[in-house]
C-alpha positions in Angstrom: -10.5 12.1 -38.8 -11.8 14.3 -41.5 -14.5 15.9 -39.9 -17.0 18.7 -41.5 -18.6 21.6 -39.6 -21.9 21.9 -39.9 -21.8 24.6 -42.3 -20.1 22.6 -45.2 -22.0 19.6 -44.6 -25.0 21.1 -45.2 -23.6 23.1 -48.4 -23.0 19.5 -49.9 -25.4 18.5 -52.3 -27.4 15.7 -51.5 -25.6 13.3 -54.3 -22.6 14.1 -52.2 -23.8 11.3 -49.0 -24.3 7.8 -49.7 -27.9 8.3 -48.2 -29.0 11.3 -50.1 -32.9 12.1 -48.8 -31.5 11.3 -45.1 -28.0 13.1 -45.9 -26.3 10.9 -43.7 -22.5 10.0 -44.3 -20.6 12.1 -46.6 -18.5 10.6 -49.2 -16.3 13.7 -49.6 -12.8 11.6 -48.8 -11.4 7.9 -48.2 -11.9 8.8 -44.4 -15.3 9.8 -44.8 -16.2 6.2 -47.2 -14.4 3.8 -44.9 -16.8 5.7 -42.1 -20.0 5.5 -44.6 -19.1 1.1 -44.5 -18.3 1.0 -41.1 -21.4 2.9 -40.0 -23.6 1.7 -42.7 -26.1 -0.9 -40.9 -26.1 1.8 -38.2 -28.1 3.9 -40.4 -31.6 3.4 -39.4 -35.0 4.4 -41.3 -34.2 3.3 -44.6 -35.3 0.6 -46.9 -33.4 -2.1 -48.9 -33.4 -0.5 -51.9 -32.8 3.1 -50.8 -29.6 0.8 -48.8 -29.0 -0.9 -52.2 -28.4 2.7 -54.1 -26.3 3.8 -50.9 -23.9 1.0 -51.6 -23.8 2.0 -55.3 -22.7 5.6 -54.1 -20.3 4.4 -51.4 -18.3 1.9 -54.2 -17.7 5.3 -56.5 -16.5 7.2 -53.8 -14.6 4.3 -52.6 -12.7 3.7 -56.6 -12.5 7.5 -56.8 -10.7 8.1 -53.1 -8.7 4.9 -53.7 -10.3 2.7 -50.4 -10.6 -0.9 -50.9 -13.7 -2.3 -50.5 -14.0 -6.2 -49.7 -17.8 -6.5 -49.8 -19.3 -7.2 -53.0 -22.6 -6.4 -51.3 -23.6 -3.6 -48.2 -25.5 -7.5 -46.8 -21.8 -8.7 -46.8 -20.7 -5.9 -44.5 -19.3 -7.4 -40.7 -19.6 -10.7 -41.7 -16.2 -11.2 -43.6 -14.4 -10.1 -40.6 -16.6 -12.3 -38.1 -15.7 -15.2 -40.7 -12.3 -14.4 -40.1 -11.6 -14.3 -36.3 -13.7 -17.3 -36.5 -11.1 -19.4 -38.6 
């Protein structure tokens, strides 16, 4: 995993995380935006739209590192895999 030490995460500016007030999960690779979706309704404290403008940051990072993302929104996120093992 692409981890950061402490001392570059907190040189990133704050547009580089998908929550930028919290700076909580860097979009700085692929590694680091399929972590931001899979950790994303872990993040707690924040409100739907400061979520909605998280998902907005996380999709550019996502076309600019070349991850596929399935979701059309962050509310879709877990349930098209539960859907899945379901059928």
């Amino acid at each position: 995993m692409a981890e950061l030490k402490q001392k570059d995460r907190d040189a990133l500016p704050e547009s580089n995380f998908a929550f930028e007030k919290q700076r909580k999960e860097p979009l700085e690779n692929a590694t680091h935006v399929r972590n931001a979706i899979a950790r994303f309704n872990q993040v707690e404290g924040v409100t739907d739209d400061e979520r909605d403008a998280a998902w907005k940051r996380i999709q550019g990072a996502a076309k600019k590192h070349g991850v596929e993302v399935h979701e059309k929104s962050w509310r879709e996120i877990g349930k098209t895999h539960a859907a899945a093992k379901k059928g």
